[in-house]
PyMOL Python script that loads the backbone (N, CA, C, O; Angstrom):
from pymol import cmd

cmd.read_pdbstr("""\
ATOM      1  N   UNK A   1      81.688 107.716  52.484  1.00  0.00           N
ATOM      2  CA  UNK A   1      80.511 108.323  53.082  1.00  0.00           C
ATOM      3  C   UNK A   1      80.180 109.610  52.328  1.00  0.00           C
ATOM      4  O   UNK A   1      81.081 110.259  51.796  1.00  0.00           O
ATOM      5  N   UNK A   2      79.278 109.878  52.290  1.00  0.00           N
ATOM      6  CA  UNK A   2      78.494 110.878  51.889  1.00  0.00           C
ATOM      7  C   UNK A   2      78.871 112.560  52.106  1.00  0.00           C
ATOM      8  O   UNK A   2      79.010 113.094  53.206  1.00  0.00           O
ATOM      9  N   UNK A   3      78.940 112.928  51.391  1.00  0.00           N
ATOM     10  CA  UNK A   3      78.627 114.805  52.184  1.00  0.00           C
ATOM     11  C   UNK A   3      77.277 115.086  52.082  1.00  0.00           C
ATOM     12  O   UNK A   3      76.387 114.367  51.628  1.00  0.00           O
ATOM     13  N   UNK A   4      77.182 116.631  52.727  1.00  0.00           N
ATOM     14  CA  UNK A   4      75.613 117.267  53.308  1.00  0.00           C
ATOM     15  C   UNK A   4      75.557 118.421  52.528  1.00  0.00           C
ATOM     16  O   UNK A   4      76.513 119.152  52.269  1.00  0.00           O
ATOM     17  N   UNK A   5      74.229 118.577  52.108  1.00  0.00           N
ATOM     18  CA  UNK A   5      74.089 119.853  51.470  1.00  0.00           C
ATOM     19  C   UNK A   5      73.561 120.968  52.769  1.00  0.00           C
ATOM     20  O   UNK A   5      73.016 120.373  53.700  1.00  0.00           O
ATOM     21  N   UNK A   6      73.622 121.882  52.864  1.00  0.00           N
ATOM     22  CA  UNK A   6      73.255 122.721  53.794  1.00  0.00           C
ATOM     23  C   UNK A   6      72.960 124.226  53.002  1.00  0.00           C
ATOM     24  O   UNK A   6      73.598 124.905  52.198  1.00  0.00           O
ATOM     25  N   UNK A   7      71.291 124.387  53.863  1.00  0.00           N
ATOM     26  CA  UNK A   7      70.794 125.484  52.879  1.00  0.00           C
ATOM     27  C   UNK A   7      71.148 126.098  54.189  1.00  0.00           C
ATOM     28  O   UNK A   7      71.319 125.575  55.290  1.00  0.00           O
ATOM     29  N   UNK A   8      71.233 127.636  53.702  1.00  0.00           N
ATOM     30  CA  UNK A   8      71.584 128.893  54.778  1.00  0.00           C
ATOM     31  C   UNK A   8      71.716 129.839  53.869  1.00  0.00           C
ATOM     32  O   UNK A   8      72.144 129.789  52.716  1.00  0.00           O
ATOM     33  N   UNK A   9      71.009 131.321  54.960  1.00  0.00           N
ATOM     34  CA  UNK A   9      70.835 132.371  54.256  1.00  0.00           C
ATOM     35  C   UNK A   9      72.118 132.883  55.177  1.00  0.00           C
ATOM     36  O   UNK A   9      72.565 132.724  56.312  1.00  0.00           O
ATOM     37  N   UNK A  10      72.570 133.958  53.343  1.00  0.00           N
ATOM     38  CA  UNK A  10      73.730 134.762  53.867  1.00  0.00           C
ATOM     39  C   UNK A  10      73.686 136.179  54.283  1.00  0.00           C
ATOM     40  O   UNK A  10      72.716 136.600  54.912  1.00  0.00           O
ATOM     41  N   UNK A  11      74.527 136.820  54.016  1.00  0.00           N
ATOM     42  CA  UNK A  11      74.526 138.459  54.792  1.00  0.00           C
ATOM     43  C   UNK A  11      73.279 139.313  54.014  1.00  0.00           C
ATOM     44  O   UNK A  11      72.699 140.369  54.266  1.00  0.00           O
ATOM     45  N   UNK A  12      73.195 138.492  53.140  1.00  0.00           N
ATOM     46  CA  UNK A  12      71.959 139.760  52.048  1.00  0.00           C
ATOM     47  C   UNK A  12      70.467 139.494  52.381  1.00  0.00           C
ATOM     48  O   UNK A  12      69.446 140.159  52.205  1.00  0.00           O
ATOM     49  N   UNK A  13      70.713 138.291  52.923  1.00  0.00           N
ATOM     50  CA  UNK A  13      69.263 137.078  53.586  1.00  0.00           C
ATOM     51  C   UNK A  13      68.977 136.901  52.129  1.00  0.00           C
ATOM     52  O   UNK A  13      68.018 137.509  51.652  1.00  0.00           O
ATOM     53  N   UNK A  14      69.810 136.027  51.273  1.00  0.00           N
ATOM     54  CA  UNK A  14      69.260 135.048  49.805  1.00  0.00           C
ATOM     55  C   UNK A  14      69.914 133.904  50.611  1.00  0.00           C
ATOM     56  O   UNK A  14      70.882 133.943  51.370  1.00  0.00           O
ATOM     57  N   UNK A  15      69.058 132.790  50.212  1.00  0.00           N
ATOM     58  CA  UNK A  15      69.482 131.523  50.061  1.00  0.00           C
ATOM     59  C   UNK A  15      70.472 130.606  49.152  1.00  0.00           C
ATOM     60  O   UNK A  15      70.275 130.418  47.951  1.00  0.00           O
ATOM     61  N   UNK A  16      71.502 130.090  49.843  1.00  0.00           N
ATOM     62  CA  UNK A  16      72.784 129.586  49.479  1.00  0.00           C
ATOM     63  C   UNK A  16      73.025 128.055  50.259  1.00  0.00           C
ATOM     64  O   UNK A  16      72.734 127.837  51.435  1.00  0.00           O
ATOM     65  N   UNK A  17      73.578 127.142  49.384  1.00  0.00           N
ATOM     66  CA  UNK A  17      73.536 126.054  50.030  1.00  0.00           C
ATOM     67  C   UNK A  17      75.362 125.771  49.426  1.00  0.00           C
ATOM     68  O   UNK A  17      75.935 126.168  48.411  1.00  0.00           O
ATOM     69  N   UNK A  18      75.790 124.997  50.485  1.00  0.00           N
ATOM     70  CA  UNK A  18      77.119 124.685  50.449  1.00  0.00           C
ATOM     71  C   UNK A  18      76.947 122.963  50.447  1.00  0.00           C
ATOM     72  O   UNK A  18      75.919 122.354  50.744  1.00  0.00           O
ATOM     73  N   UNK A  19      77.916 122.524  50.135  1.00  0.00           N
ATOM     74  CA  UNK A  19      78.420 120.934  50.567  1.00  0.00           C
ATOM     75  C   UNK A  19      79.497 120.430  51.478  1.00  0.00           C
ATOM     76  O   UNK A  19      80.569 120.027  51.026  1.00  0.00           O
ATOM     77  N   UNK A  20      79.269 120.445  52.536  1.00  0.00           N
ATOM     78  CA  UNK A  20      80.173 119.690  53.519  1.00  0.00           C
ATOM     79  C   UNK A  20      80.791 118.681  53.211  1.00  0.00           C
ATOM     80  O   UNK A  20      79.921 117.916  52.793  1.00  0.00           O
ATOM     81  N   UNK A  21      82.051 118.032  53.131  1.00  0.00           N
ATOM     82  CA  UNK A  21      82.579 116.755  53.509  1.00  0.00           C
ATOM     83  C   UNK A  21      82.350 116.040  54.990  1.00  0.00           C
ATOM     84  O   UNK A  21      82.489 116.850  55.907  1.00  0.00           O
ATOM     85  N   UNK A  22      82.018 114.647  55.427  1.00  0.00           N
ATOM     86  CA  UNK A  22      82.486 114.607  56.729  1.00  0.00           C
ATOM     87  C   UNK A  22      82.802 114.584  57.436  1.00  0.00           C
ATOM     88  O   UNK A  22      82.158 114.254  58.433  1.00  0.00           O
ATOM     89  N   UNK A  23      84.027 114.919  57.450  1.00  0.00           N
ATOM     90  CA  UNK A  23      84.993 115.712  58.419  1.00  0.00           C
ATOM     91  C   UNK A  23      84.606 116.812  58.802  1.00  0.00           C
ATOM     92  O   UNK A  23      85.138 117.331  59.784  1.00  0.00           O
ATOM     93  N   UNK A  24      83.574 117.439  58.111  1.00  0.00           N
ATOM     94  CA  UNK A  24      83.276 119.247  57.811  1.00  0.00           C
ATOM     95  C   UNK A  24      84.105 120.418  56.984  1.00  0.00           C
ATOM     96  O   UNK A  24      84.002 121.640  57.088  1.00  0.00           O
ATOM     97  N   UNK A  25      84.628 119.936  56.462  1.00  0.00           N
ATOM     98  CA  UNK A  25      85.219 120.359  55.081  1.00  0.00           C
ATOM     99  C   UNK A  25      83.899 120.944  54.177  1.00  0.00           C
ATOM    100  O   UNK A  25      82.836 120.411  53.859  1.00  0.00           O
ATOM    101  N   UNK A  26      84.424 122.182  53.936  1.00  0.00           N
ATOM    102  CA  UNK A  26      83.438 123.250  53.293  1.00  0.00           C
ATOM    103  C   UNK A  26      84.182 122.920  51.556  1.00  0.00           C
ATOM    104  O   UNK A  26      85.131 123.561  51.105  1.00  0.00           O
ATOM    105  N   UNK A  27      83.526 121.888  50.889  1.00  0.00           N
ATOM    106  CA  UNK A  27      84.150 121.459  49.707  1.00  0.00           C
ATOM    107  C   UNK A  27      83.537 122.493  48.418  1.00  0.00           C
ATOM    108  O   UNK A  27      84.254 122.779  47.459  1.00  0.00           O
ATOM    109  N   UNK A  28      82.172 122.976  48.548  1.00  0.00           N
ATOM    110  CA  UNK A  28      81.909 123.791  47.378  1.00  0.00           C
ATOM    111  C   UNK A  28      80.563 124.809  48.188  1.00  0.00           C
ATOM    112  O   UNK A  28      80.185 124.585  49.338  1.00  0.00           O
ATOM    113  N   UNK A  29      80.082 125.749  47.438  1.00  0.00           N
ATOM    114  CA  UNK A  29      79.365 127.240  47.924  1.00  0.00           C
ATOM    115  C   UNK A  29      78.630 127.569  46.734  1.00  0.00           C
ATOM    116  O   UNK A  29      79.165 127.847  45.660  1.00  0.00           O
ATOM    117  N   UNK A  30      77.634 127.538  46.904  1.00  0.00           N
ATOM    118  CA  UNK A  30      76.607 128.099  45.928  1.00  0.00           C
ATOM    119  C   UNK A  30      76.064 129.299  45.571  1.00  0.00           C
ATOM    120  O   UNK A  30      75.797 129.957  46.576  1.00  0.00           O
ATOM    121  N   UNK A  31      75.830 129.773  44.695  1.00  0.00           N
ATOM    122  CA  UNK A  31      75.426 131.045  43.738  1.00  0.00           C
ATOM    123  C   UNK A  31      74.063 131.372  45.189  1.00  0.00           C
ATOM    124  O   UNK A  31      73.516 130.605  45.982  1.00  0.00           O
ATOM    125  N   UNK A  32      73.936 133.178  44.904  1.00  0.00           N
ATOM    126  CA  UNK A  32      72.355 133.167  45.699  1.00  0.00           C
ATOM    127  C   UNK A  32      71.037 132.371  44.732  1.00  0.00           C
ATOM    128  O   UNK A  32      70.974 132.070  43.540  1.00  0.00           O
ATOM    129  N   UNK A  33      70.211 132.237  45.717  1.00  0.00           N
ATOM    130  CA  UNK A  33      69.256 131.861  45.475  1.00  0.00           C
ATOM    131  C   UNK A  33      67.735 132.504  45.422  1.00  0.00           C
ATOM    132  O   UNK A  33      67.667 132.698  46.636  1.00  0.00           O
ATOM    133  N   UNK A  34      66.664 132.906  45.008  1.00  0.00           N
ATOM    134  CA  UNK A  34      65.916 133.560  45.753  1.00  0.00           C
ATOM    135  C   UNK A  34      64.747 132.888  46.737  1.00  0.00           C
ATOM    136  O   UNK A  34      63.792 133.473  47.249  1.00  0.00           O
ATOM    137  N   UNK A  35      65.124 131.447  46.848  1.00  0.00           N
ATOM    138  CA  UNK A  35      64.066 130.839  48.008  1.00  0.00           C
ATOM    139  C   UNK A  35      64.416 129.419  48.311  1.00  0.00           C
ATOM    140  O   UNK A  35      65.371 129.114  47.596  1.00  0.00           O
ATOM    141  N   UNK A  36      64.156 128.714  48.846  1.00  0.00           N
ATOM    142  CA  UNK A  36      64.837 127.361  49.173  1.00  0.00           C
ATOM    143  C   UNK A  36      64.304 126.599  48.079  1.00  0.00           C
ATOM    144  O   UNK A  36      64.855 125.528  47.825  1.00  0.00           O
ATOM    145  N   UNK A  37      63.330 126.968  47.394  1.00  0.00           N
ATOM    146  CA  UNK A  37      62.809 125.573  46.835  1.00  0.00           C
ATOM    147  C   UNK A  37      63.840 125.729  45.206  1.00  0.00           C
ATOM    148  O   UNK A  37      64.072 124.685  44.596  1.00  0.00           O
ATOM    149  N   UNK A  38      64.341 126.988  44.681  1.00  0.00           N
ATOM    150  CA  UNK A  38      64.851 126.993  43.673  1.00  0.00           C
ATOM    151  C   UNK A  38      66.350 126.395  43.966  1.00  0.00           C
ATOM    152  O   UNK A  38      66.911 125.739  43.088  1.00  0.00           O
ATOM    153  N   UNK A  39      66.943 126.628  45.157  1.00  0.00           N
ATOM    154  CA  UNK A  39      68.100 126.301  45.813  1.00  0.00           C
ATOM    155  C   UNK A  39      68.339 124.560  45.933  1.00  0.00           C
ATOM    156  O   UNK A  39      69.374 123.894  45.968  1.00  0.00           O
ATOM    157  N   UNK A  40      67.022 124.210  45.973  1.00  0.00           N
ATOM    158  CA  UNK A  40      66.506 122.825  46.640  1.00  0.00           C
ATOM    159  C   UNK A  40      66.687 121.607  45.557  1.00  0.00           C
ATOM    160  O   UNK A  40      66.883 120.403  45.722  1.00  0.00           O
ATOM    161  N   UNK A  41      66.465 122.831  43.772  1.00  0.00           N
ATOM    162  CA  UNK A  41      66.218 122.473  42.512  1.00  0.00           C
ATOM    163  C   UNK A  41      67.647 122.513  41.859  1.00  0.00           C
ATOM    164  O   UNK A  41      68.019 121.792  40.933  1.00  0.00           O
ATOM    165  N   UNK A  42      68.700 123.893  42.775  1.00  0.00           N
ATOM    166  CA  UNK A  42      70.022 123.475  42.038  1.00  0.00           C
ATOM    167  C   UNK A  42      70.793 122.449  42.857  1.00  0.00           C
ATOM    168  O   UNK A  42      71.925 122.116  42.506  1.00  0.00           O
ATOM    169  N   UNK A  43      70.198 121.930  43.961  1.00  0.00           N
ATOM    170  CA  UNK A  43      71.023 121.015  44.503  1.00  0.00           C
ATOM    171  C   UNK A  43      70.754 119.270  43.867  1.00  0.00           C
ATOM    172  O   UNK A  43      71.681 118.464  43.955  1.00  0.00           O
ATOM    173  N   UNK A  44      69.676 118.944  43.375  1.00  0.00           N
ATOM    174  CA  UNK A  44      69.407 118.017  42.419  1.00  0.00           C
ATOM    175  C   UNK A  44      69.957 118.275  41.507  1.00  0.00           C
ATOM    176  O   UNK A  44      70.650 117.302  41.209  1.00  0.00           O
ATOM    177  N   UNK A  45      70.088 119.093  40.792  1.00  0.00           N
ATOM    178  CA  UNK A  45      70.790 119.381  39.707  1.00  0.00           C
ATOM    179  C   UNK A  45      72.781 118.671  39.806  1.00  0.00           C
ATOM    180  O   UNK A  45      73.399 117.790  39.210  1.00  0.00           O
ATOM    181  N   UNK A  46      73.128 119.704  40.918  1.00  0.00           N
ATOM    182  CA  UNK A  46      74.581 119.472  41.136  1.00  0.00           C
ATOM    183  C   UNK A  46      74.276 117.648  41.322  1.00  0.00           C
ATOM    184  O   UNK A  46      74.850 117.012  40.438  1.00  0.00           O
ATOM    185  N   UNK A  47      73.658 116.974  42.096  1.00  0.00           N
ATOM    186  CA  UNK A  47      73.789 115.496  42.444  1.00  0.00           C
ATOM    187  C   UNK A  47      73.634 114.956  41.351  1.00  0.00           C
ATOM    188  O   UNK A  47      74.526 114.175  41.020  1.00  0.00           O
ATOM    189  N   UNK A  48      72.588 115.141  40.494  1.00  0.00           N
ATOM    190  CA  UNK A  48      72.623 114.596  38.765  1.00  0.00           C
ATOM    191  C   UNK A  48      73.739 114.168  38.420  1.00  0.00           C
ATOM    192  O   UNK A  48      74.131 113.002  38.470  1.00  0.00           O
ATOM    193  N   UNK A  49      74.617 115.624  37.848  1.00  0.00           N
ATOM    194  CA  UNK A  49      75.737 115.403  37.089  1.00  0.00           C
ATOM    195  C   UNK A  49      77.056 115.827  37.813  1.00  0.00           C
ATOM    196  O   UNK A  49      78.035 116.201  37.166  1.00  0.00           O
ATOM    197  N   UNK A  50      77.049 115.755  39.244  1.00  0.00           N
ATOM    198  CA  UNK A  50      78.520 115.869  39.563  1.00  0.00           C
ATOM    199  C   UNK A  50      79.023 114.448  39.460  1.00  0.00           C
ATOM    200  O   UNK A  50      80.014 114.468  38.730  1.00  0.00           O
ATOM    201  N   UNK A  51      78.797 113.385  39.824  1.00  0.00           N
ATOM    202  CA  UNK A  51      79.411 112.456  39.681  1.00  0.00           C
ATOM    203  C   UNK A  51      79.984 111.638  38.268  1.00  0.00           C
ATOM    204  O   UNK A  51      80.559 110.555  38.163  1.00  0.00           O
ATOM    205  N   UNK A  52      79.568 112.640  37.243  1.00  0.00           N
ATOM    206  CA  UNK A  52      79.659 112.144  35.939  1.00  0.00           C
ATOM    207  C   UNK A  52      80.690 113.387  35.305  1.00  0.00           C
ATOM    208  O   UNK A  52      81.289 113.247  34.239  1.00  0.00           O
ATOM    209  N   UNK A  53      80.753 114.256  35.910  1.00  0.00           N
ATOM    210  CA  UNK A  53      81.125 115.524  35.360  1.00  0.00           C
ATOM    211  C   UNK A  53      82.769 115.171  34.877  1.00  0.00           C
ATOM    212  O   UNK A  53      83.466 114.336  35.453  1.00  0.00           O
ATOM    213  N   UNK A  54      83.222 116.011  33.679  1.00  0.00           N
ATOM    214  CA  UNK A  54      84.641 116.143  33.650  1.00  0.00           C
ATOM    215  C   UNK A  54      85.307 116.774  33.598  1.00  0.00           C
ATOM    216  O   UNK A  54      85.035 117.698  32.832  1.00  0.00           O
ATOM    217  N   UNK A  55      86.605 116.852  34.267  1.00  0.00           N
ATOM    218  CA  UNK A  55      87.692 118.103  34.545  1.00  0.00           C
ATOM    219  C   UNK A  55      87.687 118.642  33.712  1.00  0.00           C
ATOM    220  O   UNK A  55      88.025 117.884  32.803  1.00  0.00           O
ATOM    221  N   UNK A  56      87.414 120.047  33.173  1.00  0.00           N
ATOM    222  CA  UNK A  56      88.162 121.179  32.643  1.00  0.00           C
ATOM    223  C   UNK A  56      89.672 122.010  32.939  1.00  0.00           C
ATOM    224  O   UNK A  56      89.581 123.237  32.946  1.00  0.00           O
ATOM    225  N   UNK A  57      90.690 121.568  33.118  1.00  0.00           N
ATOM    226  CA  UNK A  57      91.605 122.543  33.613  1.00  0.00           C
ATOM    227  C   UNK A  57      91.911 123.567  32.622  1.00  0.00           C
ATOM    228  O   UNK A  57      92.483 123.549  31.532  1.00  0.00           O
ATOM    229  N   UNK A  58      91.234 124.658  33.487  1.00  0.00           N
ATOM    230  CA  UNK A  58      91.562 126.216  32.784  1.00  0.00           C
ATOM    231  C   UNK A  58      92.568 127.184  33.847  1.00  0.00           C
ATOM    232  O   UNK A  58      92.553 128.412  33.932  1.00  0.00           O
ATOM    233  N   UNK A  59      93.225 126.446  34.430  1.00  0.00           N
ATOM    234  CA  UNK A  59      94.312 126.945  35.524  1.00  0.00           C
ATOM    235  C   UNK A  59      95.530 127.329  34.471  1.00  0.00           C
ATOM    236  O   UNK A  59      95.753 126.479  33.609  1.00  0.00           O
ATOM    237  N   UNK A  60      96.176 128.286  34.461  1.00  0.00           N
ATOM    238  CA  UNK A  60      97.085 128.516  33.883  1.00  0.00           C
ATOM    239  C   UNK A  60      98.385 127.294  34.344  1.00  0.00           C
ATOM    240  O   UNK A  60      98.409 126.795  35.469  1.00  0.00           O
ATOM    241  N   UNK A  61      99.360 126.969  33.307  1.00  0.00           N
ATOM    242  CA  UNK A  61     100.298 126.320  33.434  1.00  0.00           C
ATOM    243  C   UNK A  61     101.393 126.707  34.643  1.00  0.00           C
ATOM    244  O   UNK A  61     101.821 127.803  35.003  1.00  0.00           O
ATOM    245  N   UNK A  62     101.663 125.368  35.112  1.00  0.00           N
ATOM    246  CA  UNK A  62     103.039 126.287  36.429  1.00  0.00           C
ATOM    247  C   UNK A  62     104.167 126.750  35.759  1.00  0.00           C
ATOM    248  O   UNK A  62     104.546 126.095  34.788  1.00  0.00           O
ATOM    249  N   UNK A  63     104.694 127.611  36.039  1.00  0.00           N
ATOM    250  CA  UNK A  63     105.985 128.751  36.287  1.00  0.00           C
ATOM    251  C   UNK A  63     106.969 127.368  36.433  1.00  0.00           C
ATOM    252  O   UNK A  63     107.199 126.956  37.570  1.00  0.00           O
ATOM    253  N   UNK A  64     107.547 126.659  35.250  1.00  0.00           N
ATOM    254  CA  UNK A  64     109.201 125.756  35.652  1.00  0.00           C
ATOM    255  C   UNK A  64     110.336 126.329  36.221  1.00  0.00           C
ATOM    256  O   UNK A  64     111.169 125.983  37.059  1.00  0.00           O
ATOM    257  N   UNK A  65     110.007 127.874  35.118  1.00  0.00           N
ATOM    258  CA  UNK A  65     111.514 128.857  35.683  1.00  0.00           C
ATOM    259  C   UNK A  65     112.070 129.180  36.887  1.00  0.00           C
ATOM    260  O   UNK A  65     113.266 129.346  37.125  1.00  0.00           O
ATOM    261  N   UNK A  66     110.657 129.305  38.027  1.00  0.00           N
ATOM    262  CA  UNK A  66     110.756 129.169  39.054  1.00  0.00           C
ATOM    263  C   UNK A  66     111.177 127.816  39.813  1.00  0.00           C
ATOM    264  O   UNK A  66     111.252 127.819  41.042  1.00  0.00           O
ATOM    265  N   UNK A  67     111.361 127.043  39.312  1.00  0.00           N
ATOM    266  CA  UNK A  67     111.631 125.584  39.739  1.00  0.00           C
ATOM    267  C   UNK A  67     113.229 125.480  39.670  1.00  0.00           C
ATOM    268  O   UNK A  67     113.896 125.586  38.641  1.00  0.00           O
ATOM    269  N   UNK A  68     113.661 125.276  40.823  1.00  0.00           N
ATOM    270  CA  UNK A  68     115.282 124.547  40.436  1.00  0.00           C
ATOM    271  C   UNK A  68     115.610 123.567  40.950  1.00  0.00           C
ATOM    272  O   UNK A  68     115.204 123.367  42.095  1.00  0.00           O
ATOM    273  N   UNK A  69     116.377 122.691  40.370  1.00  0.00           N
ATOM    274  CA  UNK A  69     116.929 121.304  40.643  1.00  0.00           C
ATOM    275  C   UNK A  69     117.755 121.850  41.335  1.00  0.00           C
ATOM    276  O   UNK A  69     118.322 122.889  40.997  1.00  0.00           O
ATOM    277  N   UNK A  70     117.999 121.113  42.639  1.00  0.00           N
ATOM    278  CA  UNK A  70     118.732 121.302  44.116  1.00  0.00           C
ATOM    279  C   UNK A  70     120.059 120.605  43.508  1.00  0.00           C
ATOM    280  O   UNK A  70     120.197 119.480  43.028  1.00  0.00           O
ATOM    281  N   UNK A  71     121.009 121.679  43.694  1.00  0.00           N
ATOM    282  CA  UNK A  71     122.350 121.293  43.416  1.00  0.00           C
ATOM    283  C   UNK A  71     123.272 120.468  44.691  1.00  0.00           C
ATOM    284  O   UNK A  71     122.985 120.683  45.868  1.00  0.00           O
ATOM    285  N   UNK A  72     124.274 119.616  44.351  1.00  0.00           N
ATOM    286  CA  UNK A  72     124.902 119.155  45.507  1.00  0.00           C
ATOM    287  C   UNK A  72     125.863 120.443  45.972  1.00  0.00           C
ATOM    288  O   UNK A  72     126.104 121.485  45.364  1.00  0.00           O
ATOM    289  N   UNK A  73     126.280 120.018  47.170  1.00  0.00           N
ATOM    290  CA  UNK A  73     127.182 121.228  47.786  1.00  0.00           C
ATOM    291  C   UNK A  73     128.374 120.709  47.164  1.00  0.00           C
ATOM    292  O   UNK A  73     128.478 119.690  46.481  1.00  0.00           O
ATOM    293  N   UNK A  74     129.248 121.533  47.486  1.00  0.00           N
ATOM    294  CA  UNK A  74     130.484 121.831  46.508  1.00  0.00           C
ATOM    295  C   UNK A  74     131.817 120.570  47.185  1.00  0.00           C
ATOM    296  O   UNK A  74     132.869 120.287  46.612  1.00  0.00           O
ATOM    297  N   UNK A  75     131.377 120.071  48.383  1.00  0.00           N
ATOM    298  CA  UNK A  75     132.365 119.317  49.492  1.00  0.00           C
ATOM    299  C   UNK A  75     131.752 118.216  48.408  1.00  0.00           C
ATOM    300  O   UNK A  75     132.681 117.712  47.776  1.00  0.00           O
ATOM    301  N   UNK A  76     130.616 117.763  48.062  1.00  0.00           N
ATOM    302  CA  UNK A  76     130.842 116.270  47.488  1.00  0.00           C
ATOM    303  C   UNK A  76     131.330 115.937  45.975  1.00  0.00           C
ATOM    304  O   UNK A  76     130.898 116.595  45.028  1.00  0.00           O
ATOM    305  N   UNK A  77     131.985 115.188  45.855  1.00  0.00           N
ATOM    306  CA  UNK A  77     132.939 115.038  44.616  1.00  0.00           C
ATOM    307  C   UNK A  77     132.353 112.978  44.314  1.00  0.00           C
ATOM    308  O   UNK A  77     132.544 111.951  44.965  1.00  0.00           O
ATOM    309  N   UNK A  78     131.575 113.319  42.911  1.00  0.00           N
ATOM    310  CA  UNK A  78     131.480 111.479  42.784  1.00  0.00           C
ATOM    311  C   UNK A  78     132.552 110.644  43.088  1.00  0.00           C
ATOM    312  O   UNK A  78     133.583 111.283  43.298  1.00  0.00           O
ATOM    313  N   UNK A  79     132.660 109.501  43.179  1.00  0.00           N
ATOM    314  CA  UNK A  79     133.942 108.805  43.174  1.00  0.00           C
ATOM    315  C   UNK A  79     134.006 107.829  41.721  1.00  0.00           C
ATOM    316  O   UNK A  79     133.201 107.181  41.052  1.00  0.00           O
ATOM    317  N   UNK A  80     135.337 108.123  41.684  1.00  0.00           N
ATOM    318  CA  UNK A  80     135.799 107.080  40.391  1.00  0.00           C
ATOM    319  C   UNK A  80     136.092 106.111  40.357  1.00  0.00           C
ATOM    320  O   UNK A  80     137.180 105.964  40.912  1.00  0.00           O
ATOM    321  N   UNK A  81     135.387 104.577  39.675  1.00  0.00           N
ATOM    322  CA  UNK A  81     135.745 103.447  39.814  1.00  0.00           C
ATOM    323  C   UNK A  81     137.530 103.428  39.313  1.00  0.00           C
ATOM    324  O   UNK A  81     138.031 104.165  38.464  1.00  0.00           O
ATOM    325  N   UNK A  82     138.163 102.474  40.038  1.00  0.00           N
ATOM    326  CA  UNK A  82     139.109 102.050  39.969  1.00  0.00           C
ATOM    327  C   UNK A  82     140.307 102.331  40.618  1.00  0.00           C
ATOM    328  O   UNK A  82     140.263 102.075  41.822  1.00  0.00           O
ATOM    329  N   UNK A  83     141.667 102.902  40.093  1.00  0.00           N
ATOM    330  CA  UNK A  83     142.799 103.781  41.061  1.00  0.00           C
ATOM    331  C   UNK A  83     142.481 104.986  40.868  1.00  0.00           C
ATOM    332  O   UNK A  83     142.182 105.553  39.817  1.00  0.00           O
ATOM    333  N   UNK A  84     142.553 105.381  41.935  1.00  0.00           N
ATOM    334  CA  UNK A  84     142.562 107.135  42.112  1.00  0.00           C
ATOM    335  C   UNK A  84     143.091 107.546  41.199  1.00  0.00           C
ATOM    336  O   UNK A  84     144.092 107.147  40.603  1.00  0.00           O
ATOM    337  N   UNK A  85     141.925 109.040  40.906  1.00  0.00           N
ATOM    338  CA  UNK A  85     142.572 109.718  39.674  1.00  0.00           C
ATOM    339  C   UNK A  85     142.827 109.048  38.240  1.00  0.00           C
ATOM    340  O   UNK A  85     143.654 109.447  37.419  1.00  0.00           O
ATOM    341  N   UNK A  86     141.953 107.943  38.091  1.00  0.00           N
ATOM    342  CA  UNK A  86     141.768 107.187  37.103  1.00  0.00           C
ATOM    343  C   UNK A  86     140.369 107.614  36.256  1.00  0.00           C
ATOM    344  O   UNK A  86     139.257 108.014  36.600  1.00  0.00           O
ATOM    345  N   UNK A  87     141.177 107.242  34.652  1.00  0.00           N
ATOM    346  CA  UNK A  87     139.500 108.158  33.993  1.00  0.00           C
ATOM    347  C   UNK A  87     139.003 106.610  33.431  1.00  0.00           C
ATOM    348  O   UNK A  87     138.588 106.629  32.272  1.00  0.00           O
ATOM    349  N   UNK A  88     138.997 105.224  34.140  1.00  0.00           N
ATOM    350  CA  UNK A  88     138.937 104.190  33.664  1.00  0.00           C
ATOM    351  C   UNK A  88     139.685 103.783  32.416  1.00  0.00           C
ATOM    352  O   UNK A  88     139.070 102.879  31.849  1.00  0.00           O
ATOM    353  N   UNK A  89     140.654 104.086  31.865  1.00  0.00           N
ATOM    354  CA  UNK A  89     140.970 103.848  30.388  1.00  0.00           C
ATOM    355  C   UNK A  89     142.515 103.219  31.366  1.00  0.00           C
ATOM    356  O   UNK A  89     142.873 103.512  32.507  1.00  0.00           O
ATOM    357  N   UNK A  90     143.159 102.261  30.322  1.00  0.00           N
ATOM    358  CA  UNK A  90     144.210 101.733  30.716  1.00  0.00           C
ATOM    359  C   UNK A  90     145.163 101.372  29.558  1.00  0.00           C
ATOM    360  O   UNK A  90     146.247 100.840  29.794  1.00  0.00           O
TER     361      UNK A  90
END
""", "prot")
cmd.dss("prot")
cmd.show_as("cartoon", "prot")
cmd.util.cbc("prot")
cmd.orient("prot")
């Protein structure tokens, strides 16, 4: 299903239009405007080429260093195939 564009003036009284999801999810927010009909002109615009558009990621890379592989606690010990205390060799 579809989302909604919604024009609304903000605290400065310029015109700004957002896109709802339908759930009502506030998915994107638009630049001011100075009247509905130019607002009216970037919202054709966004419908043009959002559906064609392609990712740019200019997000900086994640932090690995910060990442750690969860160690086992110190009580578990693998077990060894065969007789106890065996390094498999015979």
């Amino acid at each position: 299903m579809a989302g909604t564009f919604e024009l609304f003036a903000d605290e400065d009284s310029r015109i700004r239009f957002r896109l709802v999801a339908p759930d009502g999810t506030v998915l994107a927010v638009s630049g001011q405007y100075p009247d509905k009909y130019q607002a009216a002109a970037a919202i054709e615009d966004v419908r043009e080429c959002a559906g064609t558009g392609l990712i740019s990621d200019l997000a900086p890379a994640p932090n690995l260093a910060r990442t750690r592989t969860p160690k086992r606690p110190h009580h578990v010990r693998p077990r060894l195939a065969g007789k106890a205390n065996s390094l498999g060799a015979a």
